[in-house]
ZATI-851917 format. One line per field, with one value per residue (C-alpha): residue number from 1; y, x, z. Coordinates in steps of 0.02 Angstrom, whole numbers. Layout:
N
pos = c(NUM;...)
north = c(Y;...)
east = c(X;...)
up = c(Z;...)
//
This chain:
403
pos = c(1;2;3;4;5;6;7;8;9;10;11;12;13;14;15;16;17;18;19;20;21;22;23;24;25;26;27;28;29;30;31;32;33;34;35;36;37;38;39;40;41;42;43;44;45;46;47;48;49;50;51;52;53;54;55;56;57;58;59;60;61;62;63;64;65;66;67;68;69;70;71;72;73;74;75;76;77;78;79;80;81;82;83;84;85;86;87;88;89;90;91;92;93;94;95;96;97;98;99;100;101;102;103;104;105;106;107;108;109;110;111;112;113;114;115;116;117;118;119;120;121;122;123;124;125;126;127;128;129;130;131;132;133;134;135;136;137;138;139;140;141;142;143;144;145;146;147;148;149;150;151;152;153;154;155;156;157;158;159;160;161;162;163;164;165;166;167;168;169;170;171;172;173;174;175;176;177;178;179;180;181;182;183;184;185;186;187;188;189;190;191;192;193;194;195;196;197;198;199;200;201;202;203;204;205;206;207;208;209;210;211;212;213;214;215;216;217;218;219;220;221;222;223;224;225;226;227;228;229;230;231;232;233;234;235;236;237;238;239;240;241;242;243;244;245;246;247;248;249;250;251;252;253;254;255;256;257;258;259;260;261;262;263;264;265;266;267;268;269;270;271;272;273;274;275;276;277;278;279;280;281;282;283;284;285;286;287;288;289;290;291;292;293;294;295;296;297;298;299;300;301;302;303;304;305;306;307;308;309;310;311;312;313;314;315;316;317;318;319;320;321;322;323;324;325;326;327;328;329;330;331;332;333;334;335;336;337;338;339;340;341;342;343;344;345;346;347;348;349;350;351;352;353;354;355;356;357;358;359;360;361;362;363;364;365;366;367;368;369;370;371;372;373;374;375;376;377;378;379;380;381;382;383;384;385;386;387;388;389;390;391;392;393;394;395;396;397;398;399;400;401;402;403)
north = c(2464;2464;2404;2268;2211;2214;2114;1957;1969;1939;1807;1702;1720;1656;1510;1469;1474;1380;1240;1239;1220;1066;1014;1030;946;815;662;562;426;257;143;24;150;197;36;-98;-201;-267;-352;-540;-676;-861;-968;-1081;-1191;-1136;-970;-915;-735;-584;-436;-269;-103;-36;30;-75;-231;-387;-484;-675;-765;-947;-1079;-1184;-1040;-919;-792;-629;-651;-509;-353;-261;-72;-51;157;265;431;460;645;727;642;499;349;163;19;-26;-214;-272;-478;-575;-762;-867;-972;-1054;-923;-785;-676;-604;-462;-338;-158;28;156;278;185;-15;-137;-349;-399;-530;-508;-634;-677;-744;-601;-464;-382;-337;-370;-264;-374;-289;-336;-288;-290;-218;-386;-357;-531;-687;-865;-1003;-1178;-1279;-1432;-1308;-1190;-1053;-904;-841;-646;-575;-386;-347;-426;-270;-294;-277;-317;-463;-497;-524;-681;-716;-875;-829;-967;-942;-818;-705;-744;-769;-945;-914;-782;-784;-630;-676;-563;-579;-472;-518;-627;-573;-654;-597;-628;-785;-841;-1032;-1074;-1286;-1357;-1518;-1667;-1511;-1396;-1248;-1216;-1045;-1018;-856;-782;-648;-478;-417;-456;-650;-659;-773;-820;-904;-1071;-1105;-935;-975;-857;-957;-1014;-1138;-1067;-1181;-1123;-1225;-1170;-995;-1053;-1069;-1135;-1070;-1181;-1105;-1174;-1174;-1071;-1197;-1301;-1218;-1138;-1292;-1331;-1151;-1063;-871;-737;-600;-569;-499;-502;-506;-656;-719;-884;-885;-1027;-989;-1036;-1208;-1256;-1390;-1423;-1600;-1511;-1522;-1382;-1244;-1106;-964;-906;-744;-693;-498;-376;-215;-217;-411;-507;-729;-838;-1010;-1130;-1261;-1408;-1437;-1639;-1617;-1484;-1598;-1652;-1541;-1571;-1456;-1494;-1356;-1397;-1311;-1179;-1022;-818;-696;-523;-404;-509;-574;-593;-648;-803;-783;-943;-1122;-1285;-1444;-1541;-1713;-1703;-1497;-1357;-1170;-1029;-877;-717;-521;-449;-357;-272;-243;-125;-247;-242;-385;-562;-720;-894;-1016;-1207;-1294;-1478;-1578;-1652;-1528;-1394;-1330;-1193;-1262;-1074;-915;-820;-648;-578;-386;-286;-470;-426;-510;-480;-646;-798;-933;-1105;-1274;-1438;-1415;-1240;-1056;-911;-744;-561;-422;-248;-156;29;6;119;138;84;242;367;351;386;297;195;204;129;-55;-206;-354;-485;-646;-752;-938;-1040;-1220;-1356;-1495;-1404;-1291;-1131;-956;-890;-720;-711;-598;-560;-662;-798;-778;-805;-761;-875;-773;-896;-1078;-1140)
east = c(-284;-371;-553;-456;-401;-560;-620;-484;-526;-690;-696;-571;-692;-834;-733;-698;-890;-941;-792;-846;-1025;-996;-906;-1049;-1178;-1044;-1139;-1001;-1138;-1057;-1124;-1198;-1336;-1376;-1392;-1481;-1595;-1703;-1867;-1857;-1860;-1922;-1740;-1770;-1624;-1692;-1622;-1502;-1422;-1339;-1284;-1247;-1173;-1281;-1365;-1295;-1414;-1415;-1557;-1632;-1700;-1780;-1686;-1847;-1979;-1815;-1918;-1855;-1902;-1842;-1717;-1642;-1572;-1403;-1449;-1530;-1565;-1514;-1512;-1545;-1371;-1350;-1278;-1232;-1116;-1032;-1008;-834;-844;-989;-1011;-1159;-1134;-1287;-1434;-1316;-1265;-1062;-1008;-858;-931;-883;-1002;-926;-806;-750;-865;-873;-1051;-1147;-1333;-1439;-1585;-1720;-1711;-1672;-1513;-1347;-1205;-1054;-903;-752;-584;-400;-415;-509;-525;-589;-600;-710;-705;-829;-776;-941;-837;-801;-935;-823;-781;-603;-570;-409;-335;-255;-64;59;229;366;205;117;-75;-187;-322;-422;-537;-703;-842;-1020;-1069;-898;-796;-620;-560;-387;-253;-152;-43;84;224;343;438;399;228;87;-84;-217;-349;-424;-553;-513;-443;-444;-456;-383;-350;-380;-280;-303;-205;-189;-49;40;180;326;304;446;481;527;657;642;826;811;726;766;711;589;438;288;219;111;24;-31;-143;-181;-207;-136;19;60;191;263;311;418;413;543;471;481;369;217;307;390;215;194;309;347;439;439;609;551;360;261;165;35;-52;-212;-340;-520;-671;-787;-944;-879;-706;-705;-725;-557;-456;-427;-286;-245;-87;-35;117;100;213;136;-12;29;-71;-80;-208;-163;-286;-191;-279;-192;-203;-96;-29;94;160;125;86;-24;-41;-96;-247;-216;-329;-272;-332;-253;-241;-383;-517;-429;-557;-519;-569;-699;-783;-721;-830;-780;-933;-928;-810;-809;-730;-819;-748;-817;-743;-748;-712;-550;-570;-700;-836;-952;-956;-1005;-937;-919;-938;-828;-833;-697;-634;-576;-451;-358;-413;-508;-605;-818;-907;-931;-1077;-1072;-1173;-1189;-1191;-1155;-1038;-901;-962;-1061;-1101;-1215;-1122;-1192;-1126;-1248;-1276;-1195;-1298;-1204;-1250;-1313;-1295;-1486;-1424;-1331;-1213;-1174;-1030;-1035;-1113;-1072;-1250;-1354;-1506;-1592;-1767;-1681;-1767;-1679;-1617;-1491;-1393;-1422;-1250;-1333;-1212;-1343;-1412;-1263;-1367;-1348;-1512;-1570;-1711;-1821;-1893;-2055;-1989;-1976;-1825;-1722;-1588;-1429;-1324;-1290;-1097)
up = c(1829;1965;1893;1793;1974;2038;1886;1900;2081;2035;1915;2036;2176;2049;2005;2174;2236;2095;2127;2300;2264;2155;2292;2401;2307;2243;2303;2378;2498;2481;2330;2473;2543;2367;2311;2438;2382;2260;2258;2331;2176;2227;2131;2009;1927;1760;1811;1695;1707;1583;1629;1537;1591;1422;1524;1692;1739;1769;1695;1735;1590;1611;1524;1476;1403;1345;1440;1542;1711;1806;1757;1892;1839;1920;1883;2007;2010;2221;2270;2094;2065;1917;2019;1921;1963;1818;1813;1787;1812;1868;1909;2012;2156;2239;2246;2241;2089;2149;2049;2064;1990;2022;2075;2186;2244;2201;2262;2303;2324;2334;2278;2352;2232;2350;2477;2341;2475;2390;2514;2503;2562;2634;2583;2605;2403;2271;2157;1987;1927;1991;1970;2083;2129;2152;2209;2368;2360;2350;2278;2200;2177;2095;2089;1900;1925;1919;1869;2028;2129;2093;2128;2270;2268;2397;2415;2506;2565;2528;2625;2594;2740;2673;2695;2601;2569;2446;2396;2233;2257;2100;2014;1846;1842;1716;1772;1660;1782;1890;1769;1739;1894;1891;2065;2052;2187;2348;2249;2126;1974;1854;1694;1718;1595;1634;1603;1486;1323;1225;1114;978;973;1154;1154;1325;1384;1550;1511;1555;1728;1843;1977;2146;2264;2423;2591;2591;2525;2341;2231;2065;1930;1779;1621;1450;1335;1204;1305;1208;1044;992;897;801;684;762;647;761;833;999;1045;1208;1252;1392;1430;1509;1561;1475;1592;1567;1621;1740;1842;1745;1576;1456;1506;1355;1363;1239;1202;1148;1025;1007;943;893;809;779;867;865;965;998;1076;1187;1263;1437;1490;1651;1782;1889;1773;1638;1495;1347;1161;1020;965;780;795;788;765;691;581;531;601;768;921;1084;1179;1291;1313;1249;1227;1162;1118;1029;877;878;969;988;1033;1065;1083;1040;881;892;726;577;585;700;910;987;1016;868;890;762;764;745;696;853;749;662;695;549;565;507;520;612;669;730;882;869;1024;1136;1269;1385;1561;1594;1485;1565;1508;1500;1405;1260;1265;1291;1330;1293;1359;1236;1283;1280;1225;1060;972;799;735;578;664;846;915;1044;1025;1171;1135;1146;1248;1345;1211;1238;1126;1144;1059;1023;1043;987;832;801;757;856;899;964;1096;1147;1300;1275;1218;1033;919;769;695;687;591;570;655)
//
């Protein structure tokens, strides 16, 4: 009895010296003296960047040759310990690349190309999503919206000193994130939904919103549901539903918004084409995603008499974005072009052109392994020639598909 004692005793002390020895070599130095700085890169405006958390980097490619210029690893290996920040939204503002990514802790920073230093910016947030306004040179960060709490936004000049506050506190406000923020005539403008459930039966039911943003102060607008449904047919009794803005190249681009009608394993995409926010006023463009081989809308262009959208594949046996082109009138879906492994953390838009992330380390989709002998590669969505082409880091190319 005595022995087996002795032996528990044992084993619990061995537990605890090995728990407190991972503790101890734990290596818990902040992401911002593990990460510093990168080589200094002379800025060109042919610059165009991708990013990838396969394995985390962000990459500049020049828009003219299609060549790689410069890949910076977003790894290290600091203290025998394996150390990343994982991207989660990135945008470019002037010569400055501003991410959100976790390493050890969540992190704001702005990476300034030409001197190669990653600035950590302090905030009384931890903002996940990003949006830029070049008509102000400034930069718009958003927390996830929480139901009962609401979401924090903060507007921060060029150089990340926080020029407006704004904290949304609503009970019952969904805002999927700050991408596609308009600013229009000095103020800026987001679509919001409630949180709960729609029912079908009430056509008058206020479920979808306007957000204002000007000068630390904001306004909310609510809208009648049947504002947006009255142009689709919905058989779903009860259902959950969201309307989000989807980013453009330029603040004088058409505005695009997708609506959501999920119940279940239901999901609808609706593509809305808003005209006005004071008044508003939105009209359903006819296109619309749904079933087996849904994806979601990541980027928007219109472009002469044809809309693309490109988003990631919800279902199938394929991960990566597709890009469809659409009729302007109508609606009608032309083609679609897939773009394995393409991700949704950064896409470099332009008015004729769209230049979509691919992830380097690729898994497949049957076997689950890793292939980790990849090399930097970006889709190029041409607007002019409407072909999808795959380049490689010298310049090369292979056409993935005609749109």
């Amino acid at each position: 009895m005595k022995k087996a004692r002795y032996g528990i005793l044992l084993i619990v002390n061995l537990f605890l010296l090995l728990g407190c020895s991972s503790c101890v070599f734990e290596d818990k130095t902040p992401d911002n003296q593990v990460f510093t700085s990168f080589e200094p890169l002379e800025w060109s405006d042919n610059y165009i960047f991708a990013a990838t958390n396969y394995p985390p980097s962000i990459q500049v490619w020049d828009k003219e040759s299609c060549k790689l210029i410069k890949n910076y690893s977003l790894v290290k290996n600091y203290k025998n310990n394996y150390r990343e920040l994982f991207i989660w939204d990135m945008e470019v503002l002037g010569y400055s690349v501003w991410f959100t990514a976790s390493g050890y802790q969540k992190n704001t920073i702005r990476f300034d190309i030409e001197t190669g230093r990653l600035n950590y910016i302090q905030l009384d947030c931890k903002p996940e999503f990003i949006e830029i306004c070049k008509e102000r040179n400034s930069v718009l960060l958003s927390t996830v919206s929480a139901k009962h709490v609401g979401v924090a936004i903060r507007e921060l000049d060029i150089q990340g000193n926080i020029i407006n506050t704004y904290d949304i506190k609503h009970d019952d406000i969904k805002l999927n994130e700050v991408a596609g923020a308009r600013y229009v005539n000095g103020n800026y403008y987001l679509t919001a939904s409630k949180d709960d459930d729609y029912s079908k039966e009430k056509q008058d039911e206020i479920g979808y919103r306007i957000l204002c943003l000007k000068d630390s102060n904001y306004s909310i607008k609510e809208l009648c549901k049947d504002t947006l449904i009255k142009y689709i047919e919905i058989s779903l009794d009860k259902y959950i539903s969201s309307f989000r803005m989807i980013q453009s190249y330029s603040n004088t681009a058409p505005v695009f918004a997708e609506l959501n009608i999920i119940r279940g394993s239901e999901c609808s995409r609706y593509l809305y084409r808003i005209n006005s926010f004071e008044p508003f006023d939105a009209e359903y463009t006819g296109i619309k995603y749904d079933g087996e081989s849904a994806r979601a809308m990541f980027s928007v262009t219109e472009k002469d008499e044809s809309i693309y959208w490109t988003g990631r594949l919800l279902y199938g046996d394929i991960s990566g974005l597709e890009c469809a082109r659409y009729l302007k009138e109508g609606g009608e879906e032309i083609s679609a072009v897939k773009m394995p492994h393409s991700n949704q953390l950064y896409c470099a838009r332009f008015e004729d052109c769209t230049w979509f992330s691919k992830d380097v380390y690729t898994q497949d989709d049957e076997t689950l392994e890793w292939d980790k002998t990849g090399e930097p590669k970006i889709y190029k969505v041409d607007f002019i020639n409407n072909k999808v082409l795959l380049y490689n880091s010298d310049g090369t190319y292979e056409v993935e598909g005609t749109l």
